[in-house]
N, C-alpha and C positions, 0 to 999 in steps of 0.2 A: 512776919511769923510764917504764911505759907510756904514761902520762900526758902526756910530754911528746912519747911519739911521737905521739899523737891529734891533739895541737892542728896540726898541719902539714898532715895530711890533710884534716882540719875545713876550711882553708882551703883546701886544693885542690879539693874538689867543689864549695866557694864560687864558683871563679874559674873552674870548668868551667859551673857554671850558669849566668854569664853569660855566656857566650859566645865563648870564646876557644878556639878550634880545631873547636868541635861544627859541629852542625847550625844553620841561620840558622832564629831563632824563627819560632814559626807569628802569624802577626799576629793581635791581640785583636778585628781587625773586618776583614771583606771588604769588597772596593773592585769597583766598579762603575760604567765610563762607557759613556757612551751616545752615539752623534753620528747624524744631527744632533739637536740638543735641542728639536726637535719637528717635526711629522709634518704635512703639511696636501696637501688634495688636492680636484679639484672632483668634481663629481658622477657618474664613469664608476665603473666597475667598475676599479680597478687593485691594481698593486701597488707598494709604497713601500720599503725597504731601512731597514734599522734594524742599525747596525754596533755589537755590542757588544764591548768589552773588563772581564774582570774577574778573580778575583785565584783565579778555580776553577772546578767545573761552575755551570751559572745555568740557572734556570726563566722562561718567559717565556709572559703571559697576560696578555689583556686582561681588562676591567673583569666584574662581574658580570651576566651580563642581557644582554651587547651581542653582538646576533649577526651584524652586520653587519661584524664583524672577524675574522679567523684571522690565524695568528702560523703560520709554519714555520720551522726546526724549536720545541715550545714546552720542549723542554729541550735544552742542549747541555752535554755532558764537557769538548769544549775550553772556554779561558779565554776562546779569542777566535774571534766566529760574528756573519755578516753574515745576520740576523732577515727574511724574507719578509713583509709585514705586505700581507694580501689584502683589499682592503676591496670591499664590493660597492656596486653602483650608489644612488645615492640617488636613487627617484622624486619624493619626495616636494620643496615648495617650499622646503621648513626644511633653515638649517645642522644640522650634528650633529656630536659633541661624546662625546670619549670620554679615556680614559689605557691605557696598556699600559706594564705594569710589569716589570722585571727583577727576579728573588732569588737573588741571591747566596750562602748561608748563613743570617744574621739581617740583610742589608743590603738595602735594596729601593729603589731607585731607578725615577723614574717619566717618561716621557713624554707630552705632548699630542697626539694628533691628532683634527685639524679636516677635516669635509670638508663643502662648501658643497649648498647645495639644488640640485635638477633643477631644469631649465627648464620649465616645464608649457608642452604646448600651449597659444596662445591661440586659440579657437574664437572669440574675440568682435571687434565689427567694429573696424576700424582704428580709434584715437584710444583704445583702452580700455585699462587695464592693471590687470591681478591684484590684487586687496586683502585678499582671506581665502580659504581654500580649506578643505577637508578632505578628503583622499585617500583615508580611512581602511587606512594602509597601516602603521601605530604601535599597536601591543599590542593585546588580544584583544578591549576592551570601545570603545566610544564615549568622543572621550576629554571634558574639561570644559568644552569649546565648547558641549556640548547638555545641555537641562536634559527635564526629563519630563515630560507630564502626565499624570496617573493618574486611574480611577476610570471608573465604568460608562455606559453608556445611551446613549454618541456625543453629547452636548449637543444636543440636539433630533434626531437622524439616525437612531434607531428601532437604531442597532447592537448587536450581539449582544456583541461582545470586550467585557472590561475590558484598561484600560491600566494597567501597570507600568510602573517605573521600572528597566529592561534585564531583572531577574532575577525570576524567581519559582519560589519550592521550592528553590533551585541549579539552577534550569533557565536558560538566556539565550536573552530573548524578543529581542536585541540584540546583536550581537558581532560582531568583526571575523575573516575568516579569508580567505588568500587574495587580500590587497592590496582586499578591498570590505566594503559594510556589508552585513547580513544582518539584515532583521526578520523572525521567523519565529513568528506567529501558530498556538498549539498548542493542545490541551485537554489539562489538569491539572486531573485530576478529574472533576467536572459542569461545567468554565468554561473557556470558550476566552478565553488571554491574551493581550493583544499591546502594541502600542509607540508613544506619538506623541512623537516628540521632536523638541527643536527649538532652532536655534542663540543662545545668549545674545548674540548682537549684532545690530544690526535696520541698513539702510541707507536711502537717500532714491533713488532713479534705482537703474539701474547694467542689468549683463548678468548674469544668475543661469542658469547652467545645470548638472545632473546627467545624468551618466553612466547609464542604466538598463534592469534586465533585470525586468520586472513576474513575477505569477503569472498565470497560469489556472484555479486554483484556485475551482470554481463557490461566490461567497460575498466571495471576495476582492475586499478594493477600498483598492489600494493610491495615495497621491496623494502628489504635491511643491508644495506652495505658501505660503502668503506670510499672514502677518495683521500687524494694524498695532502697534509696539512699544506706547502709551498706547490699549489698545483699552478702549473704553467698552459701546459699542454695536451691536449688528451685525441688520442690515446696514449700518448708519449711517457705521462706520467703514471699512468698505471690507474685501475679501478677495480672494489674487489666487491663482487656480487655475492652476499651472502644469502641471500632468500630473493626470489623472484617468481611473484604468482597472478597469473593472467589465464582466466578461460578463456577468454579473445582468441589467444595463438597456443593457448600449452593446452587447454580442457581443463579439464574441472580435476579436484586432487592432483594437481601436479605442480611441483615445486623446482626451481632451477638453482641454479647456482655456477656463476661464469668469471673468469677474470678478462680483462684486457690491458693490452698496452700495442706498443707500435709493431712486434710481432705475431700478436693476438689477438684480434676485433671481430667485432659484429658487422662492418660496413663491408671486411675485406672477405666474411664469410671464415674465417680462422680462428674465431675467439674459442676460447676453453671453457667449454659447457656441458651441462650435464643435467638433464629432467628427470625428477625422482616422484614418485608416487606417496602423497601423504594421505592418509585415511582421513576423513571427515575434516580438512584442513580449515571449512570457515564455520564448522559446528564446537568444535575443541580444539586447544591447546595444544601446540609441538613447539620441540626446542628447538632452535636453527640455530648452529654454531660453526663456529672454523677455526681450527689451529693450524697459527703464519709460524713458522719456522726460516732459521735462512737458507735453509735449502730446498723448502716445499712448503706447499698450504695442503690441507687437508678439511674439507668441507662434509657438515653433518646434519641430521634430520636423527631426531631423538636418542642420539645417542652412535648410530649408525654413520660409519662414512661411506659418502657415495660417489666424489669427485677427490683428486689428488690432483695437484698442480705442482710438477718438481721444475726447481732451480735446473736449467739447461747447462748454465754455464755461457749464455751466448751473448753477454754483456746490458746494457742497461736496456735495449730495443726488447729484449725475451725477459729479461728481470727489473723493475724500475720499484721494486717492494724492498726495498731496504734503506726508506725514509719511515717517515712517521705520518699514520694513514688517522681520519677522524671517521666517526663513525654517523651513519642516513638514517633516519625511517621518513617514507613517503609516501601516501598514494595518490601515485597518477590517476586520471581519468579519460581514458583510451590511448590514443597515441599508437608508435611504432608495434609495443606489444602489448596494450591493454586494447586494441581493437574497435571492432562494432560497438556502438556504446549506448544504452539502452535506460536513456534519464528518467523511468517510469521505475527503474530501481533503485534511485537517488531518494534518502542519504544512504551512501555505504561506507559501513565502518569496520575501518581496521586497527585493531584492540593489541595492545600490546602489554604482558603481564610486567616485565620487568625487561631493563638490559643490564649487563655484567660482563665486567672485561679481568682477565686474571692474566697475569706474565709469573715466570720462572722468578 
């Protein structure tokens, strides 16, 4: 008789299990929408609205690494919360490219947002437009646009640095901070180290200018210029000096700007050069540019030209500038023209805001 009272209850906590009169189950997965189903924005500083709906509290955070996004609030208790999504200004020319994810419990639903490149100033004359740039305003080192060359004695220039490739010891002879580039030539050890790096793409013509704050550093001799992609020879092949600053040999505020090749050098006393006075050259910022033409270069300091280098006519010995040249920054540490060199001024840094190259 017990027996048969069991089997009736057996079935009643059956038929309460599922569902009839209790509590509505707890679902075996969380729900999560998101509108709109992505996020795009141009290059100011703003903020964009991100409406979630889901099925309980949710966590909200962008991707790994991206700091150029916040989320407010990045956790909410309600099910349903319209997301702050605060994006800051892009300087730089390049789109950029992220996700910002909702979690729900175990359910993760994802977002794109897009927000388009800054408009860079163009400093170069009408007819030109932007082709490469680097702002260096993107993570902490130089990024794979430049390659390095390494190793001692400045190639004929009597210089005291060896060159690295950014690091040495975990020290960075090369780094970004700051939205600019920083080479900063130090002594580790008995050796003072430093940096010539230079962009793996070369151009034919065009307007090349850098943003720059030199050193004064008695010894330093920081430069921006130019050698030929298939260089053979030199001076044969051509070199174009766009910035060259040494109080060693030029003083203090004085900035040069020279070209060479087999009709024009520094060895033979002949080179085409020109030393221009920059006001507070290692306190603030000046633009060093040059516009290559095929008939002449034209070399500037904020805007001003101060050197002209015309096409002769007298074949490839007086002109060897109608290949495709890549472009330097480097500082030496004395040498031919950084001089007397005075390691009680060590580290000295030469900061560079951006480079930018523009053709027709």
């Amino acid at each position: 008789m017990k027996m048969l009272h069991l089997i009736p209850l057996a079935f009643l906590a059956l038929a309460c299990s599922c569902g009839g009169g209790g509590k509505d189950p707890v679902p075996e997965t969380e729900t999560v929408s998101l509108s709109p189903a992505s996020l795009s924005c141009d290059h100011q500083a703003q903020t964009l609205t991100l409406n979630v709906t889901a099925s309980g509290a949710f966590q909200v955070y962008a991707a790994d690494g991206v700091d150029w996004v916040k989320v407010e609030p990045s956790y909410s208790s309600s099910p349903t919360a319209a997301i702050a999504v605060q994006v800051s200004r892009n300087d730089t020319y390049k789109d950029r490219e992220t996700e910002i994810t909702v979690k729900c419990g175990t359910t993760r639903e994802k977002v794109t947002l897009k927000q388009t490149g800054g408009v860079v100033d163009i400093d170069a004359p009408e007819g030109y437009e932007l082709v490469w740039c680097d702002e260096f305003n993107e993570g902490s080192v130089p990024s794979g646009e430049w390659w390095y060359e390494t190793g001692a004695g400045g190639w004929g220039n009597n210089e005291l640095q060896e060159y690295v490739a950014q690091n040495k010891d975990g020290k960075d002879i090369a780094y970004l901070s700051d939205g600019s580039l920083k080479i900063a030539a130090q002594k580790i050890g008995n050796t003072v180290y430093s940096v010539r790096m230079n962009t793996t793409r070369g151009w034919l013509y065009g307007w090349f200018e850098a943003r720059i704050k030199v050193t004064d550093a008695q010894g330093a001799w920081p430069a921006f210029w130019m050698m030929p992609k298939n260089f053979k020879t030199w001076p044969g092949d051509g070199e174009i000096d766009i910035m060259e600053y040494a109080i060693g040999t030029q003083g203090k505020d004085k900035s040069s700007s020279s070209i060479h090749c087999n009709a024009f050098n520094w060895p033979a006393g002949t080179q085409k050069t020109h030393v221009q006075s920059v006001s507070n050259a290692a306190s603030s910022f000046h633009v060093y540019a040059l516009e290559w033409m095929a008939d002449k270069m034209v070399f500037y300091i904020d805007g001003r030209a101060h050197l002209t280098f015309e096409n002769d006519g007298g074949g490839y010995d007086h002109w060897p500038f109608n290949a495709p040249f890549y472009l330097k920054l480097n500082l030496a540490w004395g040498g031919n023209m950084g001089g007397t060199a005075n390691e009680a001024a060590l580290p000295a840094v030469y900061e560079v805001d951006y480079v930018r190259v523009f053709q027709k």
